[in-house]
N, C-alpha and C positions, 0 to 999 in steps of 0.2 A: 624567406622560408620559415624561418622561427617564429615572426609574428603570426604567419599562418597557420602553422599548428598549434602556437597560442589559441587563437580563434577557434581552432577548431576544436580543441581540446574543451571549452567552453561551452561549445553544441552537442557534449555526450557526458556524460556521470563519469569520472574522473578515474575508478578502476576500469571500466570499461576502456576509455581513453588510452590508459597504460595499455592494456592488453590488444588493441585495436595495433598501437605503435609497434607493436613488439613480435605481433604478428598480422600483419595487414590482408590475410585470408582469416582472419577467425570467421565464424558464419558464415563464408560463401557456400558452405553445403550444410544444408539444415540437421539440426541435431535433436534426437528425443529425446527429455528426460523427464522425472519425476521430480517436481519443486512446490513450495510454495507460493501462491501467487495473492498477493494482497490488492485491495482498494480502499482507496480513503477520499472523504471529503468533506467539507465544511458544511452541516444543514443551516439553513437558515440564512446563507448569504447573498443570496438574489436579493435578498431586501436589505442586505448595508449598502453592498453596490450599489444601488437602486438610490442609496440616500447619501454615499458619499460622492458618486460620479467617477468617471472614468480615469483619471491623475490617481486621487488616493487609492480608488481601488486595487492599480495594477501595484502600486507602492505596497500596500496591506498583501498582497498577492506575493509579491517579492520578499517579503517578510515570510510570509507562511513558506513556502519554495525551501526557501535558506532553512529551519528549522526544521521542514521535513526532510529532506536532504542529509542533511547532518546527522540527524539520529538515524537514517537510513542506510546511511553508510559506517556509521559507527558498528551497527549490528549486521552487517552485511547482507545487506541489502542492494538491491540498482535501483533507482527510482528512471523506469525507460520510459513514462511518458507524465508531462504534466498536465492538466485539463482542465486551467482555471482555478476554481477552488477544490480540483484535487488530484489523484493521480495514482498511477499504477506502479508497484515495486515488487521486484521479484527477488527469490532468496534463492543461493546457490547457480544460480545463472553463469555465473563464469567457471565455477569449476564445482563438482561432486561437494557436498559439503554433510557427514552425517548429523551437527546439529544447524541446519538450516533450517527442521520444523519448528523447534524450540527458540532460535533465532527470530523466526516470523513472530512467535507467542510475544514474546520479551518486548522486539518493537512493538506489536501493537499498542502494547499498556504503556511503553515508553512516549508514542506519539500522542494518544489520549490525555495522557499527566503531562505534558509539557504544552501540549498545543492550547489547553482547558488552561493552566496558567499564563501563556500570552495571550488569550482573549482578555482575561481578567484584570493582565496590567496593559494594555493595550488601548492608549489615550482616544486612537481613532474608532476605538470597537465600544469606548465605556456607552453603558444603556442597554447594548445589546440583549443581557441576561438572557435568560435561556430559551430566546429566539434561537440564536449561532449557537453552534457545538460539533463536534464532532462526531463521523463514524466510519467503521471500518467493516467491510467485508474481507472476508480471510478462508482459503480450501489448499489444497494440496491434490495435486495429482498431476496424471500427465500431459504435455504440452511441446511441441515445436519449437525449438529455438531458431529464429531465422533471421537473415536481413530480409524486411519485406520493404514493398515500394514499388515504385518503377526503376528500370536502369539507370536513371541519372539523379532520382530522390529516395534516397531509400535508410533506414533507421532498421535498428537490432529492437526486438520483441518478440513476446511469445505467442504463442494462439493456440488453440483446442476446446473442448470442452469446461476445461478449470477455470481458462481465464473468465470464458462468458460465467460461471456458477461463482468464482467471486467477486465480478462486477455485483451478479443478481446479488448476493448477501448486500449489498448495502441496502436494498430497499425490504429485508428480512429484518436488518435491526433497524432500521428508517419506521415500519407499523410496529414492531414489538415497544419500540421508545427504548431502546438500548444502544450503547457506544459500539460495542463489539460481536458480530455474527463471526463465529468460528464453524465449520464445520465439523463433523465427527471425525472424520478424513485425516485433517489437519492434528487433531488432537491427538490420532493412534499413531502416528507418525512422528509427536514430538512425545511420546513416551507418556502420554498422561491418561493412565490407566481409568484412574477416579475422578472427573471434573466438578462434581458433584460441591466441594467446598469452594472453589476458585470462580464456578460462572453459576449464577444465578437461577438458569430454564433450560433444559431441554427441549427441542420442539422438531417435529419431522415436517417439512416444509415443502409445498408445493410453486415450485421457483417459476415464473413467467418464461413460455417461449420453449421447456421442459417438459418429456413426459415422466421421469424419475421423480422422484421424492428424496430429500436429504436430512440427514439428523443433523443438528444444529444446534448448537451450545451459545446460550447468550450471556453477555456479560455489561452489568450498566458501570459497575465500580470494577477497577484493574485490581487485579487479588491476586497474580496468576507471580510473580516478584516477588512478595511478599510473600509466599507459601512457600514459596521455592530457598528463601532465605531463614525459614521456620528450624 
């Protein structure tokens, strides 16, 4: 039985796991709240894959996994799914958290600057230059907390409107050529009144698949740390 929960503890992000243990109804009844919902992904990776093949890639992939993970749970974060070269991480997901907006801000520039320096020392990446890079879609608002699945396969994530609008920001800083699309949303919610010095562009956005329009704060260099330590 220990080994089993080993195991199993190994197939969910490691607070979650805790909390799953501790109470083995968490999520059986869906829960609403108000979070941050982030996405990230490697651009430009279809063509290393493409050039290292399937061994190193899933290796380079496990590499990236363990670094995002880490800084994501450092700032608390849950990384609830991964999707190759990238993945979806929610903030405040297990309990009420009031700097969970400002939390999401913090990682993003954390995963930017850290991920941008292991491509750099990263023997199986060197050449790449700025084919590969980073980006992040990033909103705040409301969202479903559920086990979704069928009865015998089912995993904790969120779903509504937010998630799909921070999926779309990554193809918002993907045409802009920036690391980080934040929404307005996410900003009034992590108390940053003026982004004006910290992100670079403004832009109200027409998101695919959407009839609204979003303000949208871009950011190519992470400023938002640094300001905050000024």
């Amino acid at each position: 039985m220990a080994q089993s929960e080993q195991v199993l503890r190994l197939l969910q992000p490691a607070a979650l796991a805790d909390r799953l243990a501790q109470d083995p109804t968490y999520l059986i009844e869906p829960i609403a709240r108000d979070i941050p919902v982030l996405f990230i992904d490697l651009s430009g990776f279809t063509q290393q894959s493409e050039r290292l093949g399937p061994v190193r890639t899933r290796a380079i992939l496990k590499t990236f996994h363990d670094l995002l993970d880490g800084i994501a749970s450092t700032s608390g974060g849950l990384v609830v799914n991964f999707m190759g070269d990238g993945a979806m991480i929610l903030f405040g997901a297990l309990d009420p958290d009031p700097a969970q907006a400002a939390n999401a801000l913090l990682a993003a520039e954390d995963l930017i600057i850290s991920i941008r320096q292991w491509i750099a020392r990263e023997p199986e990446l060197a050449g790449a230059g700025r084919t590969l890079d980073v980006r992040i879609g990033a909103h705040f608002g409301p969202v479903i907390l559920s086990r979704l699945g069928s009865q015998t396969n089912q995993h904790i994530t969120a779903t509504g409107d937010t998630v799909n609008v921070a999926s779309r920001l990554l193809a918002v800083a993907s045409d802009a050529k920036c690391r980080l699309a934040a929404s307005a949303d996410l900003l009034t919610a992590a108390g940053i009144g003026e982004p004006d010095g910290i992100f670079d562009e403004r832009q109200t956005s027409a998101l695919r698949g959407r009839e609204q329009t979003l303000d949208v704060w871009l950011q190519r260099e992470p400023a938002i740390r640094a300001s905050s330590q000024d």
